[in-house]
C-alpha positions in Angstrom: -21.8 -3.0 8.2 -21.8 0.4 6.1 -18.4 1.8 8.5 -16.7 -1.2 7.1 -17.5 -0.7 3.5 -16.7 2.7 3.3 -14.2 4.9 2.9 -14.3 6.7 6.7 -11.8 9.5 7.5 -12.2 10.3 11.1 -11.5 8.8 14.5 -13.6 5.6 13.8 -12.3 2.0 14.6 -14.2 -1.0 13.0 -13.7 -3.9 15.0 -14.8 -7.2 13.4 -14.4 -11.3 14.7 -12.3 -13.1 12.8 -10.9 -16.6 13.2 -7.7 -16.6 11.1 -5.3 -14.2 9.6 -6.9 -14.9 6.3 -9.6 -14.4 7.1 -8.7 -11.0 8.6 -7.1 -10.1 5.7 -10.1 -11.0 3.6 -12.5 -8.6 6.1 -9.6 -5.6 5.2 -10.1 -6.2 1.7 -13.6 -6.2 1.8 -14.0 -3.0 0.4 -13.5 -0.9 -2.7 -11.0 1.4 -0.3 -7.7 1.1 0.5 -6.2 4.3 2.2 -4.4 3.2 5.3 -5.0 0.5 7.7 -3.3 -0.8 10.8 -2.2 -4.5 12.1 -2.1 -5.2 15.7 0.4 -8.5 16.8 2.3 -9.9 19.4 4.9 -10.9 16.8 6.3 -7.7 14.7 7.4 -10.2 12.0 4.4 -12.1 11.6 2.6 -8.3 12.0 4.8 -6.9 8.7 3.7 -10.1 6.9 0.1 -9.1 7.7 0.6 -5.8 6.4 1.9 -6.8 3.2 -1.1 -9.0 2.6 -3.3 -5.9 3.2 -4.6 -4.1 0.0 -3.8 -0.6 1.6 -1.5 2.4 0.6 -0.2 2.5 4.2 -0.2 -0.3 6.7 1.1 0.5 10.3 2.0 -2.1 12.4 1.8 -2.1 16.2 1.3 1.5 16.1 4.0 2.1 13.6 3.9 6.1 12.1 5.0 7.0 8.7 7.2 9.7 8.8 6.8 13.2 6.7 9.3 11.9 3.8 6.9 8.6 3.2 5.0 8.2 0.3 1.3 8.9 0.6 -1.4 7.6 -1.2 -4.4 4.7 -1.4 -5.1 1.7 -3.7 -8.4 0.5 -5.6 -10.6 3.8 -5.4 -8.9 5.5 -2.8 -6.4 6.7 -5.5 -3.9 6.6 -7.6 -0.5 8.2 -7.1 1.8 8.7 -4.2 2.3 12.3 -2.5 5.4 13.1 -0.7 8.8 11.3 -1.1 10.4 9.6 -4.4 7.4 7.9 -5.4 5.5 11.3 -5.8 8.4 12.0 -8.5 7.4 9.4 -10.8 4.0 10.7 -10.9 6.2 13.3 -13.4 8.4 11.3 -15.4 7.8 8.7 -18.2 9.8 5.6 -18.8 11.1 4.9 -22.4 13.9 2.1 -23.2 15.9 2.3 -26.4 17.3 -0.4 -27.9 20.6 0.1 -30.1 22.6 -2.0 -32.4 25.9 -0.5 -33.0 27.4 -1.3 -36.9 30.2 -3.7 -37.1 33.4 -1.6 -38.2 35.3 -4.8 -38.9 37.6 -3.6 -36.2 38.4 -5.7 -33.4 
């Protein structure tokens, strides 16, 4: 189906059979897109390992809502980069290491 390849922004809701959760998974990667999704299960904990399975920038589970200070942003071409929170702050920094040897005095 074309709603579940692409990238939909809206009030839409793709629902799809499925027999197992890998399978589930498989059907929410499907797609070049990876904005947000959303895991519904009777068990939270089996829910959150769902979600972490889920190639998605945001995952609720059970309804969950990100809060104003969470990190914003998609995977694959939905985007690169986080908005909001500490994440968005490495979008400006840049990582070096530095390596040092210090000479031997021939103090001990």
């Amino acid at each position: 189906m074309q709603v579940a390849r692409e990238e939909v922004l809206g009030p839409v809701l793709a629902a799809m059979p499925f027999d197992t959760e890998y399978e589930a998974v498989a059907l929410a990667d499907a797609t070049e897109y990876g904005l947000a999704g959303a895991v519904w299960c009777g068990d939270a904990a089996r829910g959150m390992a769902l979600a972490h399975r889920i190639e998605a920038g945001q995952v609720a589970v059970n309804g969950g809502v990100m809060g104003v200070e969470t990190p914003f942003g998609g995977y694959k071409a939905s985007g690169i980069g986080r908005e909001k929170g500490i994440a968005a702050l490495y979008e400006y920094t840049q990582l070096k290491t530095v390596g040092v040897t210090l000479p031997d005095h021939g103090t001990n």
